[in-house]
N, C-alpha and C positions, 0 to 999 in steps of 0.2 A: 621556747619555754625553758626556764633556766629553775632545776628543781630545788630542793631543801638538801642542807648539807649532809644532813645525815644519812639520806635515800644515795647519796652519787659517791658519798664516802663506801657504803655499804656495799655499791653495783659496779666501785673499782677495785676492789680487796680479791676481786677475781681475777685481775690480770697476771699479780704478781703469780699468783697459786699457778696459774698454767704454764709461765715461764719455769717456775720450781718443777713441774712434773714433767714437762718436756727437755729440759737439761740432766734431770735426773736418771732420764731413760735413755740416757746417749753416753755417760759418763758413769762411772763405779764409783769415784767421791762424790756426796753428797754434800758435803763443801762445796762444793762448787757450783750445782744446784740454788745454793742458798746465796752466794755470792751474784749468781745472775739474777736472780728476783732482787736483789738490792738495790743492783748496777739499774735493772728496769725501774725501777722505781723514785730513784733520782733523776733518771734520763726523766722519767713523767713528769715530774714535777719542774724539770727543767723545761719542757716544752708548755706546762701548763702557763709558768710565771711570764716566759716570752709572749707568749696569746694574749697579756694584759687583764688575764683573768684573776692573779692574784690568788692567798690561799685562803683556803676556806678554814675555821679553826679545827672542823672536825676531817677535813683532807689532809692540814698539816699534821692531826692526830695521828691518822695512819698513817703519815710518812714518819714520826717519831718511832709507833711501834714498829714497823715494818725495820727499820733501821735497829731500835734496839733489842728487839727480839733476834733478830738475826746476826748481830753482834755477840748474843749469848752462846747463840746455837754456834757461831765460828768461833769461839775462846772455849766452849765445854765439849766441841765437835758432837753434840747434842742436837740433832735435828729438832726435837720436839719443841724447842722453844720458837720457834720458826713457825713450828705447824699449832700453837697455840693463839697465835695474834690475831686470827679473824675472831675467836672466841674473847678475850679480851676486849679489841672493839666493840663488838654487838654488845657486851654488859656496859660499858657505857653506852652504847645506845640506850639502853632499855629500859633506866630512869627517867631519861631525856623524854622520850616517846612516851612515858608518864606523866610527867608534867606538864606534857601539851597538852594529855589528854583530860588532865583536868583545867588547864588552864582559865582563868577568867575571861571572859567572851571578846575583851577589845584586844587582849592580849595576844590570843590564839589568830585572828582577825590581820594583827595587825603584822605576823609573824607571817603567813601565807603571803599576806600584800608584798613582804619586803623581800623572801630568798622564793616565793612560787610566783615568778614573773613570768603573766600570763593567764593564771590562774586568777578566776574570780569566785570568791567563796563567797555567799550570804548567808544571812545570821539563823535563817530558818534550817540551813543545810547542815550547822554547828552539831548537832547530835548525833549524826551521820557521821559526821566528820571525827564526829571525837572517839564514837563505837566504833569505826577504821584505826584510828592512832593505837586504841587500847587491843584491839585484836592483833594489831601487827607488834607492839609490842609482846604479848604474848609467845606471837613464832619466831621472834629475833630472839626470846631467851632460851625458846626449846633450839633452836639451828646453834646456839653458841653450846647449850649443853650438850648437844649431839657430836659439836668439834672438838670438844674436848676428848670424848668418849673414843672418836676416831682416831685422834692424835695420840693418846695412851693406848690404847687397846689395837687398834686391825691395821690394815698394810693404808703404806701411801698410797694406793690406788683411789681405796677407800674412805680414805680422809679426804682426797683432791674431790672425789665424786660428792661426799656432803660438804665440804668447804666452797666449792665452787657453785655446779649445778643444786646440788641440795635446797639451796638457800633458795632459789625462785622454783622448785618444786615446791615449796613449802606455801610463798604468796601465791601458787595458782589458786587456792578456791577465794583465799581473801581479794584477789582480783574479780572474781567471779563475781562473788558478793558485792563488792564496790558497784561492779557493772552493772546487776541488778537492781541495787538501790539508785543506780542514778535516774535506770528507766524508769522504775515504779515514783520519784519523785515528777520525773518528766509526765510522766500520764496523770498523777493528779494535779499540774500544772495545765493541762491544759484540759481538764473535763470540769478542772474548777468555774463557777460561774464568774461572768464579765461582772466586774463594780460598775453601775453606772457613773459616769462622770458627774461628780457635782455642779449642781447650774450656778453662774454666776450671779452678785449682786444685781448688776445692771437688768439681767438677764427678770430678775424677780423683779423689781420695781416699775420694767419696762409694758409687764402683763399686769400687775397691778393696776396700773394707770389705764390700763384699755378696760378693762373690769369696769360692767355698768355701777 
């Protein structure tokens, strides 16, 4: 299942951060730090384009900011530009993840079919689907508010802890809830009553004609 650009954009933005906080803790310049999540993240996208998978416009997004934010933080020796870019990301996520969530129904539909390969959504499940988009939009703007907060205010420790793991502490209950709803639609699928099949023409005129 090959997911929506926004979700693999959002669940890569993690790697770089670990390479930054693991170089960071072996070296006293934090240049340098900043320069390995770079160098990683070219190498990524180098091994991605090889794979034939092409970029996605919201991967190549993060590879723009990853590059120019870190280009800032290496010309101002300003780390915080660096440690702003998941934040940046996620606010453009977070219209985007609005506009699905209102989207018009062949729209929303037709979006799933074409980047959630695999995924089969029906039109009944659409309210669901859409009170998910708009919840998650939600916690992608508090997790971008919260990176920011980190990124100015407390230690890198602290910012790797909400920039990285933060962000899927945050979807565990909205996972939870998804989970939930899926069942509670699965049980009234199946305590729903059977439609009879309608009988055929044939079928009618065949008992007609036996009729004294």
């Amino acid at each position: 299942m090959r997911l929506p650009g926004p979700i693999v954009a959002l669940g890569l933005q993690l790697f770089p951060i670990l390479v930054f906080l693991v170089v960071d803790s072996l070296v006293q310049d934090p240049v340098w730090a900043i320069i390995a999540a770079l160098a990683f993240v070219v190498f990524q996208a180098i091994v991605t384009f090889a794979r034939g998978k092409g970029f996605d416009r919201f991967l190549l997004l993060d590879l723009l900011l990853v590059g120019g934010m870190g280009a800032a933080s290496l010309l101002t020796r300003n780390e915080v530009f660096f440690k702003l870019k998941p934040a940046i990301l996620e606010g453009v996520m977070v219209p985007y993840l609005g506009f699905l969530a209102l989207a018009r129904e062949s729209l929303l539909l037709g979006y799933f079919d074409r980047y959630a390969v695999g995924v089969k959504v029906s039109a009944e499940r659409l309210p669901v689907l859409r009170r998910l988009l708009g919840m998650m939009g939600v916690l992608v703007a508090l997790h971008a508010g919260l990176v920011i907060l980190a990124a100015l205010c407390w230690s890198k420790r602290m910012w790797g802890l909400v920039s990285g793991p933060g962000f899927y502490v945050l979807l565990v209950p909205l996972a939870a809830w998804a989970v939930y709803q899926r069942l509670r639609l699965r049980r009234q699928a199946e305590r729903a009553p059977a439609v009879p099949a309608p009988r055929s023409l044939t079928s009618r005129r065949r008992r007609r004609g036996r009729a004294p």
